[in-house]
Short mmCIF file of the C-alpha atoms (twelve columns), coordinates in Angstrom:
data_MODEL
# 
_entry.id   MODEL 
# 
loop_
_atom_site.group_PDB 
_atom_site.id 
_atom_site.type_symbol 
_atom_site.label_atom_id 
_atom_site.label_alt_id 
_atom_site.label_comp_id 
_atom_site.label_asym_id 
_atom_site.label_seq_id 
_atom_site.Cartn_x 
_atom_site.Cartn_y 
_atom_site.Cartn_z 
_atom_site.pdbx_PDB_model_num 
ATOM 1   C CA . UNK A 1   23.813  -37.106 -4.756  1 
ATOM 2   C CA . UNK A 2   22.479  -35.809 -1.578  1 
ATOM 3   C CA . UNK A 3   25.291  -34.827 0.654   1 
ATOM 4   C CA . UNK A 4   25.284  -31.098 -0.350  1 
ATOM 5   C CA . UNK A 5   21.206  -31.661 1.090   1 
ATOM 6   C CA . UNK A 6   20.227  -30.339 4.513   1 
ATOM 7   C CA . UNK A 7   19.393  -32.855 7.022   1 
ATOM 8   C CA . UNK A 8   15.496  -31.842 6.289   1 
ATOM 9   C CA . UNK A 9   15.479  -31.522 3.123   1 
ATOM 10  C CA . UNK A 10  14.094  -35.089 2.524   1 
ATOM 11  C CA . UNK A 11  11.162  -34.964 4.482   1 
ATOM 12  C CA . UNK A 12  10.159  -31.502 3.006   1 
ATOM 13  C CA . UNK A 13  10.652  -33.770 -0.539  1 
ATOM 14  C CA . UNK A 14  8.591   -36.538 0.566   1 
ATOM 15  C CA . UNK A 15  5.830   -34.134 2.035   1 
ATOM 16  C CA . UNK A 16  6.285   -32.034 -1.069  1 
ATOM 17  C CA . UNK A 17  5.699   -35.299 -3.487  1 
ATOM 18  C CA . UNK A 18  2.390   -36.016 -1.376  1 
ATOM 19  C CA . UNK A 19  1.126   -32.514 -1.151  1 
ATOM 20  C CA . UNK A 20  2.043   -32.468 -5.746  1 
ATOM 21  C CA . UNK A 21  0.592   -36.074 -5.840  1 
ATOM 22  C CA . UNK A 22  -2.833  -34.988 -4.362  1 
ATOM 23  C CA . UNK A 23  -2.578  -31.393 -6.467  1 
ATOM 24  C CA . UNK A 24  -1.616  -31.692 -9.507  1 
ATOM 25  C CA . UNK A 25  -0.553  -35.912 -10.264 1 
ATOM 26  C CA . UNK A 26  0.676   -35.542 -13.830 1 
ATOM 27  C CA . UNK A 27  3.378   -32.767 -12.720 1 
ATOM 28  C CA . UNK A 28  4.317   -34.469 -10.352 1 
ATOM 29  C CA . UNK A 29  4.840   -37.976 -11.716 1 
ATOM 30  C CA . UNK A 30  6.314   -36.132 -14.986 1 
ATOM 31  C CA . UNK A 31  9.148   -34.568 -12.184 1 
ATOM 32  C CA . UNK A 32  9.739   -37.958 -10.669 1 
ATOM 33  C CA . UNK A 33  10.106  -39.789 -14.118 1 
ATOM 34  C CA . UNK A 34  12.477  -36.914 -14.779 1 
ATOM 35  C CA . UNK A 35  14.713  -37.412 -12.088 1 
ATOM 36  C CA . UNK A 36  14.638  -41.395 -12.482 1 
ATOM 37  C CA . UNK A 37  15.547  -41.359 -15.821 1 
ATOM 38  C CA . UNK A 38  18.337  -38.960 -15.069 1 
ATOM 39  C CA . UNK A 39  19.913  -40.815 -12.519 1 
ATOM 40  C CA . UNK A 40  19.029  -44.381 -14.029 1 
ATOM 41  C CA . UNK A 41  20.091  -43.544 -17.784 1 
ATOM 42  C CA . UNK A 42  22.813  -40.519 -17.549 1 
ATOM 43  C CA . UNK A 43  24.836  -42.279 -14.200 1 
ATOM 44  C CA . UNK A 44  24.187  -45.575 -16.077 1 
ATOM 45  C CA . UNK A 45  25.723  -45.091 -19.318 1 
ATOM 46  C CA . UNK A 46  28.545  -42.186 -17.539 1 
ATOM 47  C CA . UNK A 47  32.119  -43.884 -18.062 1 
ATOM 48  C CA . UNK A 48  33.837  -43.931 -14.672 1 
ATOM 49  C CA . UNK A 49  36.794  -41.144 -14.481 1 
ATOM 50  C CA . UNK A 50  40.155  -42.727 -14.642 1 
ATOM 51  C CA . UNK A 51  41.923  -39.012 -13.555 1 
ATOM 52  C CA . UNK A 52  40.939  -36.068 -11.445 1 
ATOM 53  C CA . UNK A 53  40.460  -34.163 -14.781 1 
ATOM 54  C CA . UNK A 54  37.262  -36.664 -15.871 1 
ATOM 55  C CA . UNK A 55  36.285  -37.108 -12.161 1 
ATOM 56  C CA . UNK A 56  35.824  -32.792 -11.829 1 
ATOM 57  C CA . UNK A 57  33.950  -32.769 -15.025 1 
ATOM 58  C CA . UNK A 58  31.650  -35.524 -13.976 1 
ATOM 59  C CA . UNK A 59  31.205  -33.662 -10.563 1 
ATOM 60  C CA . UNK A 60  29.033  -30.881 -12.151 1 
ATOM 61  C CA . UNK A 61  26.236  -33.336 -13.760 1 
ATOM 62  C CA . UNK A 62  25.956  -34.656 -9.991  1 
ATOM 63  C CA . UNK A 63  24.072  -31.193 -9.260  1 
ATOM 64  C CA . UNK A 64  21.409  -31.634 -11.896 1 
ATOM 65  C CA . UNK A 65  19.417  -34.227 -9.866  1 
ATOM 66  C CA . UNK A 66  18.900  -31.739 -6.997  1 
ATOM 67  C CA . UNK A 67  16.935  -29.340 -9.115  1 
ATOM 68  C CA . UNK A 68  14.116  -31.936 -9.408  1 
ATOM 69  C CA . UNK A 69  14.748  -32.281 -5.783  1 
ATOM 70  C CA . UNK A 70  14.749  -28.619 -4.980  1 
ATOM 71  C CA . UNK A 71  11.066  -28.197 -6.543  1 
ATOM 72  C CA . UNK A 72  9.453   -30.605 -4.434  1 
ATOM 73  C CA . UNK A 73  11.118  -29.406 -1.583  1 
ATOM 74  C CA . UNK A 74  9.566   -25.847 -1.968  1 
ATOM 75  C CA . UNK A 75  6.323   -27.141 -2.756  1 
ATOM 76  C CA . UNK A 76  6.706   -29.257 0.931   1 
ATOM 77  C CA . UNK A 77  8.263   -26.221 2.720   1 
ATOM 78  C CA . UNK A 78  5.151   -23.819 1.522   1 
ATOM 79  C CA . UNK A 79  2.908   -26.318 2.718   1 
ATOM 80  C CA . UNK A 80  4.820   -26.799 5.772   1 
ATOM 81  C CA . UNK A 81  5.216   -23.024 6.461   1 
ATOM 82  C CA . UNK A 82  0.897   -22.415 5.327   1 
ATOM 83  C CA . UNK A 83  0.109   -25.490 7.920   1 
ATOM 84  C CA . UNK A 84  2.463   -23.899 10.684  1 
ATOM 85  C CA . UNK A 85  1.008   -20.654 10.395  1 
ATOM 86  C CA . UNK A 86  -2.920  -21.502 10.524  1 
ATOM 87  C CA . UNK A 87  -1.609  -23.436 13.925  1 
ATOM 88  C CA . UNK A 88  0.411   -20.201 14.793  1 
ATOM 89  C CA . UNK A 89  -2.699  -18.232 14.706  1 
ATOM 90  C CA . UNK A 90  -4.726  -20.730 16.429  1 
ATOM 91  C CA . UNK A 91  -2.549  -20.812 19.545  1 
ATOM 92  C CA . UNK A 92  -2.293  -17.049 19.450  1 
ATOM 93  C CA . UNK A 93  -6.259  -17.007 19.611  1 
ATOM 94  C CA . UNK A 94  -6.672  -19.148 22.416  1 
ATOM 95  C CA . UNK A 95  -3.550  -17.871 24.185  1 
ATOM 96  C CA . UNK A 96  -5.725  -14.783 23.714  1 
ATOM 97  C CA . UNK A 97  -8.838  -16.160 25.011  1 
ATOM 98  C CA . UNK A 98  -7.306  -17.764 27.937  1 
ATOM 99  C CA . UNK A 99  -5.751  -13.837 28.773  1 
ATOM 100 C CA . UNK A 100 -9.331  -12.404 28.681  1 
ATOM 101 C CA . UNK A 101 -10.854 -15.497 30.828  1 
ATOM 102 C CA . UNK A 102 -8.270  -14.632 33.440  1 
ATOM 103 C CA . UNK A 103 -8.844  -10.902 33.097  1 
ATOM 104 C CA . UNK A 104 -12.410 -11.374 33.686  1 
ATOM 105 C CA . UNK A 105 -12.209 -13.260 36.773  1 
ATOM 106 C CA . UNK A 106 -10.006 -11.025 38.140  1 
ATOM 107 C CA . UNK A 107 -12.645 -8.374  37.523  1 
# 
């Protein structure tokens, strides 16, 4: 289920469930029931494959989990990416600072 997933993809989905919990709860909780009862009810009732021809056809509903998956991992890597930029900009300000302190003494 999550060995086509990036090694950071789970953390960006955990921060993204947080970030979704604290925005907007009902989305969020409506995503994660989605995905539980997904997994839970469609990999519960699936009939094992007995040849390759079942097993490849019950490869492609193995993808549909992800997409619940992929959401909150954009909404954790815009937060990430907004959070890393306003510290971005702060270091660049007092990287600037600290360049006009040392100008001025050398004035």
């Amino acid at each position: 289920l999550w060995a086509d997933l990036p090694f950071f993809a789970v953390p960006l989905a955990v921060l993204g469930t947080g970030i979704g919990l604290r925005k907007s709860r009902w989305e969020t909780v409506a995503l994660g029931s989605c995905w539980v009862s997904y997994v839970v009810v469609f990999f519960g009732l699936a009939v094992r494959p007995t040849t390759p021809l079942q097993e490849t056809i019950l490869e492609r509903f193995h993808m549909q989990p992800n997409l619940v998956v992929a959401v909150l991992i954009g909404i954790g890597l815009e937060t990430f990416t907004r959070k890393i930029g306003k510290v971005c900009w702060l270091l660049a300000a007092a990287d600037l600072g600290r360049h006009a302190i040392n100008v001025l003494k050398l004035q």
